[in-house]
Every structure is written in structure tokens, then in C-alpha cells.
C-alpha positions as protocol buffer text, in pm:
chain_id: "A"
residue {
  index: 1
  type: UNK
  ca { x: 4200 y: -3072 z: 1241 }
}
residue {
  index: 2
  type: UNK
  ca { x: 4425 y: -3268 z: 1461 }
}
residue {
  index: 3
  type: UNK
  ca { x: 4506 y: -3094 z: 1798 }
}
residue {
  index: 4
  type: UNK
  ca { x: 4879 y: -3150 z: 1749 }
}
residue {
  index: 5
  type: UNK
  ca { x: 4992 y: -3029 z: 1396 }
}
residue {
  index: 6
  type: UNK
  ca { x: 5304 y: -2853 z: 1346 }
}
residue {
  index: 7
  type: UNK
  ca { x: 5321 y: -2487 z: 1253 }
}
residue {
  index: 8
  type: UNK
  ca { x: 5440 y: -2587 z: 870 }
}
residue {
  index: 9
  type: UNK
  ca { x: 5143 y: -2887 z: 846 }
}
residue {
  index: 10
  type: UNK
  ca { x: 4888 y: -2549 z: 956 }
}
residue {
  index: 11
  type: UNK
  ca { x: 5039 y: -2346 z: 706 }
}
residue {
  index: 12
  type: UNK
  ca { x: 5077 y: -2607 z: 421 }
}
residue {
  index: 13
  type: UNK
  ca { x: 4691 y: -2698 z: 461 }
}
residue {
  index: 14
  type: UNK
  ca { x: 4597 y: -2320 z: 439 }
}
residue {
  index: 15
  type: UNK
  ca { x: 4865 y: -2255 z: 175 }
}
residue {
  index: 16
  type: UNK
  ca { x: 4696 y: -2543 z: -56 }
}
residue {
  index: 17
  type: UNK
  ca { x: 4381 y: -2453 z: -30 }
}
residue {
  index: 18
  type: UNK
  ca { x: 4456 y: -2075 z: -119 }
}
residue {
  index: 19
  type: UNK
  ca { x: 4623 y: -2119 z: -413 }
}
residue {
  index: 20
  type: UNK
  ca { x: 4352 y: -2448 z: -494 }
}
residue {
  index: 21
  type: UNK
  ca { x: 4057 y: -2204 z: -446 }
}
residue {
  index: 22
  type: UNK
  ca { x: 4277 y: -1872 z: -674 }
}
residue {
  index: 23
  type: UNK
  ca { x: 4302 y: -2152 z: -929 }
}
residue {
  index: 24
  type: UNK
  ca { x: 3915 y: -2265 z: -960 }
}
residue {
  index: 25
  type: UNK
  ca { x: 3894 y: -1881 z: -947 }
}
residue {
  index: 26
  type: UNK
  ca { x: 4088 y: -1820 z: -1278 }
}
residue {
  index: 27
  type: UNK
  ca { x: 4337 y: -1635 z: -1055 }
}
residue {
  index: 28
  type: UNK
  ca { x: 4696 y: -1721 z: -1071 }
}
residue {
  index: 29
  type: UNK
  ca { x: 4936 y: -1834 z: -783 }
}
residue {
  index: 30
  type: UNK
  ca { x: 5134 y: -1548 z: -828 }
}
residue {
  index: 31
  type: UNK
  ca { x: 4845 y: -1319 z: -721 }
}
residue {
  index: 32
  type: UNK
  ca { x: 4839 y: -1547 z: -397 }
}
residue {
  index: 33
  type: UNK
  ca { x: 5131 y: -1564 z: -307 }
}
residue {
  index: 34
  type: UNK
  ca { x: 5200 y: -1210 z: -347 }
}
residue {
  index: 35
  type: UNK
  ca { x: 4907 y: -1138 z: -176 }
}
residue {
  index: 36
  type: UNK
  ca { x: 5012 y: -1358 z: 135 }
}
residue {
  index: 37
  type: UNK
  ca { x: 5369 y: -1224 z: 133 }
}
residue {
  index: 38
  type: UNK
  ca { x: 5223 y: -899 z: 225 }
}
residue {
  index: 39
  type: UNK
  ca { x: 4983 y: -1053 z: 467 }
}
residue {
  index: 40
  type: UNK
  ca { x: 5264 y: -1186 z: 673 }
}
residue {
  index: 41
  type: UNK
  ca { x: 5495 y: -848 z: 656 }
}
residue {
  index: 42
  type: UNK
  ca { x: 5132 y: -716 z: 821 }
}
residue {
  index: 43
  type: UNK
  ca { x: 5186 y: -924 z: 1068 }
}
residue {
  index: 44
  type: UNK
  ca { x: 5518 y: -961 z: 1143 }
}
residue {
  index: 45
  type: UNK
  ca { x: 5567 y: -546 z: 1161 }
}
residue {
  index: 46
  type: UNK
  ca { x: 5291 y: -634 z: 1448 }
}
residue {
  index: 47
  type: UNK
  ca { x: 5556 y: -737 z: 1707 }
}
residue {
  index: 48
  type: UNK
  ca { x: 5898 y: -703 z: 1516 }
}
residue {
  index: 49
  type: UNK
  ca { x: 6080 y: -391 z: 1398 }
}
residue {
  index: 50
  type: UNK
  ca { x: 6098 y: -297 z: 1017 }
}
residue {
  index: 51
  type: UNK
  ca { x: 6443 y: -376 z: 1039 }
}
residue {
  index: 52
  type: UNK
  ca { x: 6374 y: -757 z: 1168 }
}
residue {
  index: 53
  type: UNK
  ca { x: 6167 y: -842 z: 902 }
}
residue {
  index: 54
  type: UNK
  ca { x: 6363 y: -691 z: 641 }
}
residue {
  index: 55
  type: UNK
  ca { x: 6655 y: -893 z: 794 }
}
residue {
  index: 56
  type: UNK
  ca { x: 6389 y: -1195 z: 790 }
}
residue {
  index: 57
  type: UNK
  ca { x: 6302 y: -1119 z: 448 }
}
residue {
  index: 58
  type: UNK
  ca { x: 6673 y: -1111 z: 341 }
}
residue {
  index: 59
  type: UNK
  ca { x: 6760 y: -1430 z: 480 }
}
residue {
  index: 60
  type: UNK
  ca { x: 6433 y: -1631 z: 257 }
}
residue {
  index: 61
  type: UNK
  ca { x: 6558 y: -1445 z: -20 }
}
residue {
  index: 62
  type: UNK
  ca { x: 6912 y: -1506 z: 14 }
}
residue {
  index: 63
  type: UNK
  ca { x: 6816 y: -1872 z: 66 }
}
residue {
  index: 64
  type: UNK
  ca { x: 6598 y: -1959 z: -167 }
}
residue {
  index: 65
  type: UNK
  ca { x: 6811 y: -2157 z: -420 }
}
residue {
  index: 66
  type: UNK
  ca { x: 6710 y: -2542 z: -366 }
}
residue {
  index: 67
  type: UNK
  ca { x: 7027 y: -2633 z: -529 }
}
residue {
  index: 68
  type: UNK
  ca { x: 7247 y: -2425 z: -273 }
}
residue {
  index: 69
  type: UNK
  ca { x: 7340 y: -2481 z: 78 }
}
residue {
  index: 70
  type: UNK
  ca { x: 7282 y: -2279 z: 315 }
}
residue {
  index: 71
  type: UNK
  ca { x: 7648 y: -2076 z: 396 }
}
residue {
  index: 72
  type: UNK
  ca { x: 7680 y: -2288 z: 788 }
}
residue {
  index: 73
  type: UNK
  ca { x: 7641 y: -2641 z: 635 }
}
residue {
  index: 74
  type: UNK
  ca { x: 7923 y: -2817 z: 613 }
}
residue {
  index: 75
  type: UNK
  ca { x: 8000 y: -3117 z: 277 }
}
């Protein structure tokens, strides 16, 4: 592992390999994913209030469209 990956390379790599290993497993990804959505609340309620993360949570899921921009971008 090289010394200076980004936070996104980490979690790419990990992300991957979860959902490469569910797979081989006969799981789906939607077992995964779920599973590392809560995961993540876990930790996040570790150092930030419900209401942060819920605000956090908000934001990904107001956001999610790949086809729309976010609401500061400008044309």
C-alpha cells in the first residue's frame, strides 16, 4: 500500500474488494453496501451529533443524481 494514497483511493480499494469478495460469496452488492452504510453512521455518530449525520446523509441523498448539478454550480 503506498504511504501516500488519498482518502477516496483507501476507500475505493476496500470498497472493491468488499463487494468482489460478497460476489464470490453469492451475496449481492446491495447486502454490502447496506451493510457499510450502517458501518459508517456507527462511526460517524462516534464524534458527530445525530443531527450532523442526518444533515450529512441528506446532502448524499439529495445529490446523488449523476445527471444533476449540484444547486452552487454555475452553467
Amino acid at each position: 500500500m503506498e504511504a501516500n494514497m488519498s482518502a477516496t483511493e483507501i476507500a475505493t480499494r476496500h470498497f472493491t474488494a468488499a463487494i468482489a469478495e460478497a460476489e464470490a460469496a453469492g451475496q449481492g452488492a446491495d447486502g454490502v453496501c447496506r451493510a457499510l452504510l450502517g458501518l459508517i453512521v456507527s462511526k460517524y455518530l462516534e464524534s458527530r451529533s445525530v443531527a450532523d449525520v442526518q444533515s450529512e446523509l441528506r446532502f448524499v441523498a439529495d445529490n446523488c443524481d449523476p445527471d444533476t448539478d449540484f444547486t452552487f454550480m454555475r452553467p
